[in-house]
N, C-alpha and C positions, 0 to 999 in steps of 0.2 A: 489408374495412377492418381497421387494426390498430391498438388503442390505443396512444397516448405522451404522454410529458411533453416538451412543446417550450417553449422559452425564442424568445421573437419581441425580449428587447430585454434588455441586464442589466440586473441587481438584485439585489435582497432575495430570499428564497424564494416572493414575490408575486410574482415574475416566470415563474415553472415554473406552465402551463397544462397538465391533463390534458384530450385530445382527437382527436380522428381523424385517422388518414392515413392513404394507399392502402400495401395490403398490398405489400412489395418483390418482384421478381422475381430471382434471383438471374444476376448474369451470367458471362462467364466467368472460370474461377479463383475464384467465391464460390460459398457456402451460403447458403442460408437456412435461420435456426433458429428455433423456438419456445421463448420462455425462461420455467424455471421457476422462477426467482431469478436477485437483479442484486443484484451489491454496490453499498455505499453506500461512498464514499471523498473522502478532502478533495479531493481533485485535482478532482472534478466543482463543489465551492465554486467553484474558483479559476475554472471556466470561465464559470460561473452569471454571478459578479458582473462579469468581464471581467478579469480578473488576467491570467489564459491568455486569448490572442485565437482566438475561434470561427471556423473556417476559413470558414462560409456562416451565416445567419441565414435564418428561425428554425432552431435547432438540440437537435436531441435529445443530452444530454449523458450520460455513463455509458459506464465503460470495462471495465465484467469482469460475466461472467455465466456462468449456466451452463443447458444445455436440450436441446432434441433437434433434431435435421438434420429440416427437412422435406424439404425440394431440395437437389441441386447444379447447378450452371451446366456449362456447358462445358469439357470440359478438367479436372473435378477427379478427381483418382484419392484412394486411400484413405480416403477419405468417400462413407456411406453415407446414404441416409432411414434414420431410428430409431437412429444413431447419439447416444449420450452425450457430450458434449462439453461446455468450458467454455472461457474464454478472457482474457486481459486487453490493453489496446492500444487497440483504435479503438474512436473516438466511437460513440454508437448506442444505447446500453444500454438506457435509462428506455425502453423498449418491448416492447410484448406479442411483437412477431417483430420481426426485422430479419436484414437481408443483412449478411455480414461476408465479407473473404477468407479465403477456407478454410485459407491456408497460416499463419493467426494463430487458428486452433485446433486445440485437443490434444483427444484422448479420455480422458475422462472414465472413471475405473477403475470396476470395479461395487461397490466397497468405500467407495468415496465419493460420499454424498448430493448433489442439487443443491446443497442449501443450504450445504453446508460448497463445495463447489467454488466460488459464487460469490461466500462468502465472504473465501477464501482468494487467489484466483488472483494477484488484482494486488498486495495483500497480501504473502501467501507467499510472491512471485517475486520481490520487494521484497527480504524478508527473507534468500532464497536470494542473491542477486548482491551484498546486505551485505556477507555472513559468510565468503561465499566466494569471491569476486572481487577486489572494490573491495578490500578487506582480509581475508587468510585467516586467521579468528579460529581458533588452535589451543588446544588443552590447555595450562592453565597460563595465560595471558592472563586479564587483567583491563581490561572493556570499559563505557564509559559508554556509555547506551541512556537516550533523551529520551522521552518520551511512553510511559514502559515498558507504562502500561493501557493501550495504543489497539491497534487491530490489528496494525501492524506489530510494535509494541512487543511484544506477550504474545508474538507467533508468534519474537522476537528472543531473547526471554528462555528461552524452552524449547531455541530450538534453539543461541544459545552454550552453554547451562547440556547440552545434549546433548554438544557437543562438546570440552568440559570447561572452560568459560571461566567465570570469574567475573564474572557480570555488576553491575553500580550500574546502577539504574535510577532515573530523575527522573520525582517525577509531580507532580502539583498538589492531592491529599487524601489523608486518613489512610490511607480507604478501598482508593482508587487503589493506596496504596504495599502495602497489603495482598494486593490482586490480583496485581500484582508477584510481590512473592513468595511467592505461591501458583502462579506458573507461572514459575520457576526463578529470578528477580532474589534473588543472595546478598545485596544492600543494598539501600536504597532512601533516597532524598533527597528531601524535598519540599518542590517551590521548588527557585527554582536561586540564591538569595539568598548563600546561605552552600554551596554546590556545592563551591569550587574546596578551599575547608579539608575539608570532605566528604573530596571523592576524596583529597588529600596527605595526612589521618588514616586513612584506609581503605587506600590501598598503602601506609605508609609514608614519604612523600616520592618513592616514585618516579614517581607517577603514571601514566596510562594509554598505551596506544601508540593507540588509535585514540575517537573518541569519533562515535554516530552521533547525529547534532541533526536532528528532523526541524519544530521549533517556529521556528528564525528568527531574525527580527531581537531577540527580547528574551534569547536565548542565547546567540549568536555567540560575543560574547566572553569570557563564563565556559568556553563550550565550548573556545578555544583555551587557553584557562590549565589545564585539566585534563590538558593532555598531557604526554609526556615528551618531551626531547628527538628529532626528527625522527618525531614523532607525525602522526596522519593526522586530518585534520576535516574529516566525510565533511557534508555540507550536504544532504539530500534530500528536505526541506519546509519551507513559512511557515508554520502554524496561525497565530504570531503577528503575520506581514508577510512582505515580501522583506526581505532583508541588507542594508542601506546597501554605499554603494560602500566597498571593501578597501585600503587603504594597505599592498602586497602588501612593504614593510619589516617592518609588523606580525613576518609569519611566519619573516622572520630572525631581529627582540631576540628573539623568544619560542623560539628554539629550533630553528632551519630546519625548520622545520613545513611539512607539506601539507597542502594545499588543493583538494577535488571538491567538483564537484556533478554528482552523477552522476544517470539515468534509468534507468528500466525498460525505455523501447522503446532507448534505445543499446544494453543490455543486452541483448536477445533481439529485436534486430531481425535477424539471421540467423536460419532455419529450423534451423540444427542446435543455435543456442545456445537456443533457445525449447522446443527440445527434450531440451535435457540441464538449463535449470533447472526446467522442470513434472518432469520424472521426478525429481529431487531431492525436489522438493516433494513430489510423488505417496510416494514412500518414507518419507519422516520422517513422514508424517502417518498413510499407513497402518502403518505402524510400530507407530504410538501413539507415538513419542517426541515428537512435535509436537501437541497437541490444539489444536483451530479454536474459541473461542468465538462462537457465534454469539449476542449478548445481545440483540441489540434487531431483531424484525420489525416492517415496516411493511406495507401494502398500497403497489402503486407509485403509483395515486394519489395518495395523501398523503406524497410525496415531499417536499412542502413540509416538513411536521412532522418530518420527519427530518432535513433540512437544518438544522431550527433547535435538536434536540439534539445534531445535532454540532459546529456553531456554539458551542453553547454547552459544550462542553468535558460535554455528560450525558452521553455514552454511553461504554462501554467495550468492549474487544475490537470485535467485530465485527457490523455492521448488514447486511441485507438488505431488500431490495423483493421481496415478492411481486406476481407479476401478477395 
């Protein structure tokens, strides 16, 4: 048998039961792995309480982790037993082992720990398809970044502030804005009360060309006022709700603005792109130009209690579950 935290109905963090289930068999085209950390990420909130709808009930929730190959199934090549590996994408995570498809995970470098891989993955790959895709933040740019303490956010700040971008980061305490910029945020804002005079005193009046909001429905619209004309408003979390519906005129008066909401699995749902953004991430971080905070362990049991300090806006950088 293999421990897990299954959710039989949404809720509150009283809903996540730790408890047994039959150990998986892996079939064709999958692994099975044994994990030895599982990140902790809002995206598993959203699924908890029923925001995001749970493909089967009861369901094991958690989408990045990192551990070792016990098996492969049929059909997999380049995976090994004793394999290092980490991963982010499908459901499954809050558990001691589980079956994943092989072809939605990378190898794990020997230079990086579980804990930083499982911290990083969904994270990191977040941050990589940001900076480098959706909008190619270059040298010289100046970039607003929401949630600059939280995971995505520190791992944003280091790596615009890597590739020469000034970043503004938004946080919600002194502390927060301190963390900031301690991992590369040249400003920092806090509250998004007074944001938009913020950003027009900090460039000048020209304001920014891209701004990333990963907080929602209570920033939307200061996030669209921070832009310059034909600026981008990259939308890629609630922490505070979903966006009310868009009166897509809005982004004409304000400037022919655009408008994503973009994902991670869009983003590396091909095998060669899941593979070109982990090796991005694998380099900035073994670099050292990218440092992973890992701030807060849990045991995976008590997966409850970390649901409810990240609910509550207490934690910073990056959470994991140990098994």
């Amino acid at each position: 048998m293999t421990k897990a935290i299954r959710i039989h109905a949404n809720g509150g963090p009283e809903v996540m039961v730790w408890e047994d289930v039959p150990t998986p068999s892996p079939g064709p085209g999958e692994a099975l792995i044994k994990h030895e950390a599982i990140g902790l990420n809002f995206i598993d909130v959203y699924f908890r309480t029923g925001l995001y709808k749970a493909p089967t009930m009861p369901l094991i929730i958690g989408q990045e982790g990192a551990g070792v190959v016990l098996a492969v199934g049929p059909g997999v090549t380049g995976l090994a037993e004793g394999d290092r590996v980490a991963y982010a994408g499908p459901l499954g995570g809050y558990a001691t082992e589980r079956v994943i498809p092989a072809d939605r995970l990378v190898k794990l470098p020997d230079n990086i720990s579980f804990q930083t891989g499982a911290a990083m993955m969904l994270q990191g790959m977040t941050a990589q398809y940001l900076l480098r895709r959706t909008y190619t933040v270059k040298a010289g740019d100046t970039i607003v970044v929401h949630a600059a303490a939280g995971g995505v956010g520190l791992i944003m700040c280091q790596w615009a502030k890597h590739l020469g971008a000034t970043v503004i980061g938004v946080v919600s305490s002194a502390e927060k804005a301190e963390l900031a910029k301690a991992h590369g945020a040249a400003h920092t804002v806090i509250g998004h009360a007074g944001l938009v005079e913020d950003v027009k005193r900090i460039t000048g009046g020209a304001m920014v060309p891209v701004v990333y909001d990963s907080v929602g429905k209570d920033t939307f619209n200061a996030s669209l006022d921070c832009l310059a004309p034909l600026g981008l408003m990259v939308s890629y979390g609630n922490a505070s709700g979903p966006v009310p519906p868009v009166e897509l005129g809005i982004l004409a008066a304000k400037g022919s603005l655009f408008l994503t909401r973009p994902t991670l699995a869009t983003y590396t749902s091909k095998r060669a792109d899941l593979e070109r953004v982990s090796a991005d991430l694998f380099d900035v971080v073994g670099s050292g130009a990218v440092k992973i905070q890992v701030n807060q362990t849990f045991p995976l049991k008590d997966a409850g209690a970390a649901h409810i300090a990240l609910e509550a806006r207490k934690t910073t950088g990056s959470t994991v579950l140990v098994p």
